[in-house]
N, C-alpha and C positions, 0 to 999 in steps of 0.2 A: 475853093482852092486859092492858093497865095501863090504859085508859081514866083513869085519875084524875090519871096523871102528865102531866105536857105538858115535853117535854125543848127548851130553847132554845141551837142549835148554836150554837157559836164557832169560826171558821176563822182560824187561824193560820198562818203560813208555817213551814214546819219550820225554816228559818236563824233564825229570829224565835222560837220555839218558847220554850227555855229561859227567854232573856230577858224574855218579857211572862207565861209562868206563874210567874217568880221576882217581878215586879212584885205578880202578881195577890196573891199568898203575902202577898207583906210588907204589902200593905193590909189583908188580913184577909177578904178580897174569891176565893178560888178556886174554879176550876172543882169542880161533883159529882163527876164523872166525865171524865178524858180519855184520848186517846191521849198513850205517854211513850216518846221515845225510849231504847231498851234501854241502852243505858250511860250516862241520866240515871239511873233508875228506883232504883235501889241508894241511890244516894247521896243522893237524898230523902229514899228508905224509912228510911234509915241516921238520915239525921236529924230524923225523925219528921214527914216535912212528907206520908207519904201511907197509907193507913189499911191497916195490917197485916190480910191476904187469907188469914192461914194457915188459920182457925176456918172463914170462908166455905167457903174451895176443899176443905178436906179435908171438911167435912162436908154438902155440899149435891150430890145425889145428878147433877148436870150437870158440874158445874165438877168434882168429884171424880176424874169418866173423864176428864179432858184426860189427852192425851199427856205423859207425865213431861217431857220432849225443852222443852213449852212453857212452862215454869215457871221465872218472876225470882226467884231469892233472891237478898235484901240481908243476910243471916245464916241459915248453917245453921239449915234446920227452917223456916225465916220467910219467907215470900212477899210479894212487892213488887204482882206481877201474873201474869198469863197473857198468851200471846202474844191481839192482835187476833182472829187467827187463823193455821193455818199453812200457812205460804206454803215452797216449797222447791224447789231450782234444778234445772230439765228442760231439754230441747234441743226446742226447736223446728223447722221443715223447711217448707218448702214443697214439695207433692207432685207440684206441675206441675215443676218444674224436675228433679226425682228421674225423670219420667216421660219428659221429655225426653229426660234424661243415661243413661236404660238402666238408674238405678242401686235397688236394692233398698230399700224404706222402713229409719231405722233400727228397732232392735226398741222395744218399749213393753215387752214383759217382761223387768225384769231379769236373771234367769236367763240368757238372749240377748242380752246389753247386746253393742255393738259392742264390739272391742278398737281400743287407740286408734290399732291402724294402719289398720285398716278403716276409721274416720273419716275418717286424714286423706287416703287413695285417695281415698274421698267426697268429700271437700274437694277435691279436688285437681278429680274430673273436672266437678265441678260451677264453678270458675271458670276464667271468660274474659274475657280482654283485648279490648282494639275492635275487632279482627279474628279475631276466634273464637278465639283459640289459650290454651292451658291450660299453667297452670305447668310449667317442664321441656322442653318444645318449645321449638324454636327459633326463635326471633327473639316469644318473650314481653315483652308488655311491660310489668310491674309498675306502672310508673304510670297506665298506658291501662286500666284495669282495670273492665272495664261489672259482671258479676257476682262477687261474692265468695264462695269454696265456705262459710265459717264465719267465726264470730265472736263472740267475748264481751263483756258488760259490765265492764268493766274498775274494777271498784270496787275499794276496798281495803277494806275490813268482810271482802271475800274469798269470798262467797257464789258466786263463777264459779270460785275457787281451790281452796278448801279443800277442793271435793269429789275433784279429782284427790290432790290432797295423803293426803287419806284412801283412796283407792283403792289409791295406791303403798302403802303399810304407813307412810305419815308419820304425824306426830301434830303438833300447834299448839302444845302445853304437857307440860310433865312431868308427873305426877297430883297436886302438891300446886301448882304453878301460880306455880313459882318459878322457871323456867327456860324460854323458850322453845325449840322443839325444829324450830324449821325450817331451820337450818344440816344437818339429815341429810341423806345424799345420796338416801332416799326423798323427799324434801320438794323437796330443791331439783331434784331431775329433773323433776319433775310440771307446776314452775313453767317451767321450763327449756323443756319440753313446748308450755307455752301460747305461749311468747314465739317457740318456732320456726314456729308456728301462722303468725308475722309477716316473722319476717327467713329463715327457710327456705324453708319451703313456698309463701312466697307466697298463702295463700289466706285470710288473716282482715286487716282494714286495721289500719295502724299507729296510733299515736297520734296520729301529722300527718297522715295520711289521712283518720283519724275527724271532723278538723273542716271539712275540705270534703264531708262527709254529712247526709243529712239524718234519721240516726240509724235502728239496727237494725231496729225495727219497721216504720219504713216501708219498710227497703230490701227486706225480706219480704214485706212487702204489695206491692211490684211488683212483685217479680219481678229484685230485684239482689241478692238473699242466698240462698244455698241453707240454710242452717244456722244458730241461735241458740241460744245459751247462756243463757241467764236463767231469771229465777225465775219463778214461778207466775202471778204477777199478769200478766205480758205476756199471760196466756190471753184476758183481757179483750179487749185493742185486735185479738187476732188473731178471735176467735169476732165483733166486733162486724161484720166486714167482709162485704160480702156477696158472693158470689162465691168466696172466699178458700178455695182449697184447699190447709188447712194439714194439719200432722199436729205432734203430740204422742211424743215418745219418751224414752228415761231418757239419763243421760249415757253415753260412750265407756269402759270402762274403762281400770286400768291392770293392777294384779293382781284384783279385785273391784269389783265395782260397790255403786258409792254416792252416794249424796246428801247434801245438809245441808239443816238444816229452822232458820228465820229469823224474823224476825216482828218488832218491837217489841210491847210490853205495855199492854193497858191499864189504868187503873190507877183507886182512887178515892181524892181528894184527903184528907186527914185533917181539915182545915180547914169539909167541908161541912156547908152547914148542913141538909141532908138526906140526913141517913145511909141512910135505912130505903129511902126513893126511892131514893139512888143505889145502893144492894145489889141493889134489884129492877131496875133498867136494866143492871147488869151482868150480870144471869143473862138477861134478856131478851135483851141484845146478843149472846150465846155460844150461843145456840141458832138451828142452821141451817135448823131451819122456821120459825122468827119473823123471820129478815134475809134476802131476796131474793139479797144480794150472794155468798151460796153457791151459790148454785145459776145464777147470773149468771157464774160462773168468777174473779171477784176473789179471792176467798175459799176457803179449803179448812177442815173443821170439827175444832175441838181434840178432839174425844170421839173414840175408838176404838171404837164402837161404829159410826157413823157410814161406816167403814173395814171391817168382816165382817160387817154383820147387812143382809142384802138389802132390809128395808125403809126400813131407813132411809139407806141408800147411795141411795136412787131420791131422793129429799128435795131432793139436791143432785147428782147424777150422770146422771141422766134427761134429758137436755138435749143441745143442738148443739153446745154448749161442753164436752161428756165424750164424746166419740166413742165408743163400745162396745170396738171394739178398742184403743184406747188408753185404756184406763183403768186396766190396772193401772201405769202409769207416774204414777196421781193414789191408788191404795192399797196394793199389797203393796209398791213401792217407798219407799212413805214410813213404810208401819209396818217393814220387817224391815231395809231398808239407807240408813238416815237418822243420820245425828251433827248436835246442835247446835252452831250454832257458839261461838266461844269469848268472842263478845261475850254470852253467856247470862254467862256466870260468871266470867270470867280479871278482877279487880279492876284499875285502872291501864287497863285498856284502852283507853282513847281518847287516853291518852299513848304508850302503848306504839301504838296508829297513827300519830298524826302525829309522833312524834319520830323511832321506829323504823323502820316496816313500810311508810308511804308512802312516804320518799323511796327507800329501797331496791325496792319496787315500779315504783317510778316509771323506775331503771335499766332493770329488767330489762323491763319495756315498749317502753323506747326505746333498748333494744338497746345500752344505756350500758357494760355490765356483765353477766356472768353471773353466772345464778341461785345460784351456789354461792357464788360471793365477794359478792353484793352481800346475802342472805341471813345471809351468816357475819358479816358486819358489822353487818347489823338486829339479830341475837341480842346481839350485843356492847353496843350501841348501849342494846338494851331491858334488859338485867341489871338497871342501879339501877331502874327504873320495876317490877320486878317483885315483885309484895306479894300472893302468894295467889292464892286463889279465893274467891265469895263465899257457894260451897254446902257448902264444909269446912270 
């Protein structure tokens, strides 16, 4: 407890974000301590606008045990921040609808990760058209569509992508972070994979479908989703419901199963006029017995200890929001088959999405283009934006 400190929030709109803490900056005027979005964070750090974390993190015996996986470098050796916390991308289920369809939980132990054909059966028998009938049968009717067997957030950051991509034997980057490497035919099948999810299979909605929805969560919550793709934090809206017979499981593989682990960082301003407070609010915020919000399911804890030591896994595991048999899909999965993703490090990166990697997503979504040509065009596209990494 800080008893002494008295912390006074500021809510921001993340579209709003950059621009009113680059205001707050030039007054002279910024926050102690904020949340920074991961591909701001560097280029602050870089230009001394936020208080170099390396001295803290590595010698302060909390922040020390974070997960390497959660750690912003703005320069080799130099930390910008640590993730909030870490968050990382699971498949969600409804258990009523699985109980229904006859069909087997997925597994929670990765070891037993579904293969991604098994999924999409699963997908398949768990949707139905307005007159009960499931993709493949005849007289389906793709637009009449009451239940959808799966479905992903379809972000470009890639945090519903990159974990197949990783599964196939792809890779995001070359190791010095000068090339990207999603034109391989591991990469582009995997992507290729999600978008047949839409115009094959028939069982996740397309991108014009998605906007007469009233979005995955809720379509879960009643009963018109069999399957979700997202990240960690939807555990929240799913554990708040009451009634809600969800389940928790790892993703489909392709050759291996894998996850990615995400997060923005937070960070402490360089500018504060309370150094000493804002160090001790950020060791206070990183610890999963002093914030609710871990053990509430928002939140997953950066220490590795938190992850094999029994008592302190109950801290934040103990709860309705960690279901016993689903739990190792909330820790052997996130310590032994998690890769960060490439907005931790790949420099350029928020050029290299929206010049590259969005509009070529954006094809292969809307069934414009396959994942192989429209892919081989992003890498083309992203070459001159390609400047590094910011941890070598």
């Amino acid at each position: 407890a800080n008893p002494d400190i008295n912390v006074e929030p500021i809510q921001i709109a993340y579209e709003d974000y950059t621009t009113r803490i680059s205001a707050m900056m030039l007054d002279g005027q910024p926050p102690d301590v904020g949340y920074c979005p991961g591909l701001q964070a560097p280029l602050w750090a870089q230009e001394g606008k936020l208080m170099d974390l390396t001295s803290l993190v590595e010698n302060d015996p909390l922040l020390s045990s974070a997960l390497p996986e959660t750690r912003y470098y703005y320069t080799p050796g130099k930390i910008a921040g640590l993730n909030t916390a870490v968050e990382a991308t699971l498949l969600f289920y409804n258990r009523t609808l699985f109980d229904r369809a006859g069909i087997a939980y997925p597994p929670s132990d990765p070891e037993h990760a579904w293969t991604w054909d098994e999924f999409v059966a699963a997908a398949r028998k768990l949707t139905t058209d307005a007159n009960g009938k499931h993709p493949g049968e005849d007289g389906f009717d793709s637009q009449q569509i009451r239940t959808y067997g799966a479905a992903f957030d379809k972000s470009y950051e890639g945090w519903t992508f990159y974990p197949f991509v990783f599964s196939n034997g792809g890779e995001a980057v070359n190791d010095d972070g000068t090339r990207l490497l999603l034109d391989s035919p591991q990469a582009s099948q995997a992507m290729q994979n999600l978008a047949d999810l839409m115009w094959v299979h028939q069982v996740t909605p397309t991108p014009v479908q998605d906007q007469g929805l009233p979005g995955y969560v809720s379509m879960l919550q009643t009963g018109n989703l069999g399957m979700h793709i997202s990240g960690q934090w939807s555990l929240l809206d799913y554990a708040s419901v009451k009634d809600l017979d969800f389940g928790v499981a790892v993703l489909p593989r392709l050759e291996k199963p894998v996850t990615v682990i995400l997060g923005s960082p937070t960070v402490i301003f360089a500018g504060t006029k309370n150094p000493d407070a804002a160090v001790r609010f950020y060791k206070f915020h990183n610890n999963p017995e002093a914030v609710d919000l871990f053990a509430r399911g928002l939140w997953m804890p950066l220490q590795k200890s938190y992850y094999t030591e029994p008592d302190k896994m109950k801290f934040w595991l103990d709860n309705l929001a960690h279901p016993a048999a689903m739990r190792p899909a909330f820790t052997e999965y996130i310590l032994s088959y998690s890769r960060p993703l490439p907005s931790y490090y790949l420099r350029n990166y928020a050029q290299v999405l929206d010049q590259a990697l969005r509009p070529a997503i954006d094809r292969i979504w809307n069934n414009e283009a396959s994942a192989a040509d429209a892919l081989s065009q992003a890498v083309q596209a992203a070459q001159p934006l390609m400047d590094g990494r910011w941890d070598r």
